[in-house]
N, C-alpha and C positions, 0 to 999 in steps of 0.2 A: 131823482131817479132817472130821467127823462137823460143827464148826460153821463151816466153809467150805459147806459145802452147805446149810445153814441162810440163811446171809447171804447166798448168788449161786443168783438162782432168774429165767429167764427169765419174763416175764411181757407181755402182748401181747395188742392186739385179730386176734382169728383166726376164722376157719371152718375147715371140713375142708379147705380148698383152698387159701387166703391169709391172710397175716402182715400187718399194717399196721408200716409202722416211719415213723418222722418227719424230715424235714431241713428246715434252713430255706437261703432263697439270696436273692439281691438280687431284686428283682421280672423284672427285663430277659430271670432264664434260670427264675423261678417260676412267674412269669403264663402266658407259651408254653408251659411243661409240663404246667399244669394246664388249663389252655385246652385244647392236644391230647391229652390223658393219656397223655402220653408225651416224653422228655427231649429239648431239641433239638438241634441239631448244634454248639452252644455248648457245652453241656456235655462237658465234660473225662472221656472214656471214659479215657483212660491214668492220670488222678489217682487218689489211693485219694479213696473218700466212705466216709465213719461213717453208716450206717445205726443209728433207735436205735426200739428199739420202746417204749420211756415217754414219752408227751406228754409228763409236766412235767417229765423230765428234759433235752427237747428245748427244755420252755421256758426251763428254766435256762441251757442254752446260748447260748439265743437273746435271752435277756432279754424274754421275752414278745413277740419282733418287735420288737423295739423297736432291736439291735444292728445296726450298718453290714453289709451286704452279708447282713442275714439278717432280712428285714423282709416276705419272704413264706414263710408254712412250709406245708410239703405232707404232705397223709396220702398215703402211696403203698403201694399196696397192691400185694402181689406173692406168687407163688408159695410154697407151702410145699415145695414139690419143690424149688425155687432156694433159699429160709431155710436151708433144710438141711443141704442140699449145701454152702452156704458154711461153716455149722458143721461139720460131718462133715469137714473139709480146713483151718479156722483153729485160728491158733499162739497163746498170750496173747502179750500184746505186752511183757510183759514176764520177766524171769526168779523163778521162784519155787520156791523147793528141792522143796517137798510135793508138785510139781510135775511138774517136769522130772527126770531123771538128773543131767545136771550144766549148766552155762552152755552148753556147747560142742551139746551134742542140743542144746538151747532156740534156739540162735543156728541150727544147721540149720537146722529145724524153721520157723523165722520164714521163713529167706531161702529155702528151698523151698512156700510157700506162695503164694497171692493171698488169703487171708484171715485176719484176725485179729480177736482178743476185748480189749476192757477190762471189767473190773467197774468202774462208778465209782458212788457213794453214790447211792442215789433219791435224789426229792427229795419235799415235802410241799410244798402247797398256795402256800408264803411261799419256796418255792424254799429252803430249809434243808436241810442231810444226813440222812436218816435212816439206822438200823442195819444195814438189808438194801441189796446192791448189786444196779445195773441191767446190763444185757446191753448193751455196744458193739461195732456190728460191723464191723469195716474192711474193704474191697472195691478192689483195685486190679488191674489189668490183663483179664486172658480173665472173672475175678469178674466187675470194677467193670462190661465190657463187656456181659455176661449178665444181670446186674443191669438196666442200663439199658434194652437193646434184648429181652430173651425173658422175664424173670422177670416185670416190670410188668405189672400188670392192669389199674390206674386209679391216676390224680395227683390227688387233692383238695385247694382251697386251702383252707386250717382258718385263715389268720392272723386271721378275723374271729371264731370260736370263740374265740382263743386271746384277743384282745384283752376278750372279752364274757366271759370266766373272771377274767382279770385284773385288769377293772374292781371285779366284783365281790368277789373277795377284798381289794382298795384299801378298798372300801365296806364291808368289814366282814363280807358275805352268804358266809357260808364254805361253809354248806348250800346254798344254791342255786349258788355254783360249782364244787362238788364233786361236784352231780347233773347239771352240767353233762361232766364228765370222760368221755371215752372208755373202756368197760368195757374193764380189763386185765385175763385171768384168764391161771395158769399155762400156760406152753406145754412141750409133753410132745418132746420134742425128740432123745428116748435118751440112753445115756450121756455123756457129758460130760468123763471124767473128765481129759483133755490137754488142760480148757482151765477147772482147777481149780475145776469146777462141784459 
């Protein structure tokens, strides 16, 4: 148990007040979001969205902006009273013995929520796996709707960051787009433990 907690450790640009987490989307519903800091009536309140609080996890996703319908990424900064809240109520999304009781709670537990976790591998500069897992956080329904419309503080478009880190790690400057990176430091978030943290 002891190297599950090792490996899955939230991490995130924060203040006392706000989380930053990253998504990317086609320009049509990124531009209007970031342009009004805030989601338009396009966006899909009933879908689940992955909120993820590692840039280059985000970049891996997204392929540096560079992937079909994810070609504008947004810092969105939002409530730690809402981060929370969504953790303090999310199920892993998958079943894990060290975990759960048995499949049966874990399958409750998912279908009685609006939110949920993955761990999935950070990533390093070249978009590769490293040791330690990153915090994913799934938001659908009364969540996803809270998320969009109360938690929101401000929409940033970062895809010109993202491309100006990118170029430079292409070019070789590892250091200079590493001090380009948004500082993540540990987010202190309380226990954890139903959501194998």
């Amino acid at each position: 148990m002891q190297e599950v907690r090792v490996n899955r450790q939230i991490r995130a640009a924060h203040t006392d007040t706000t989380v930053t987490v990253y998504q990317a989307y086609s320009p049509a519903l990124g531009l209007p979001a970031a342009r009004d800091g805030r989601f338009p009536p396009a966006w899909k309140r009933e879908r689940m969205t992955w909120i993820k609080p590692s840039f280059l996890w985000m970049m891996y996703r997204c392929g540096w902006a560079t992937k079909e319908g994810q070609e504008t990424v947004l810092a969105v900064e939002i409530t730690r009273e809402g981060f929370d809240h969504a953790l303090r109520r999310a199920c892993l999304s998958h079943y894990e013995p060290r975990t759960h009781a048995d499949r049966e709670s874990w399958r409750s537990a998912l279908l009685g929520t609006s939110a949920r976790v993955q761990w999935d591998p950070e990533r390093d500069l070249h978009l590769n796996p490293l040791p330690h897992r990153s915090l994913q956080l799934g938001l659908s329904g009364a969540t996803s709707r809270a998320y969009a419309d109360e938690w929101t503080v401000s929409i940033r478009d970062v895809t010109a960051l993202a491309r100006e880190i990118h170029g430079l790690v292409r070019a070789g400057e590892e250091a200079a787009a590493r001090a380009l990176l948004p500082a993540e430091t540990p987010y202190e978030a309380g226990p954890l433990g139903h959501l194998g943290a």
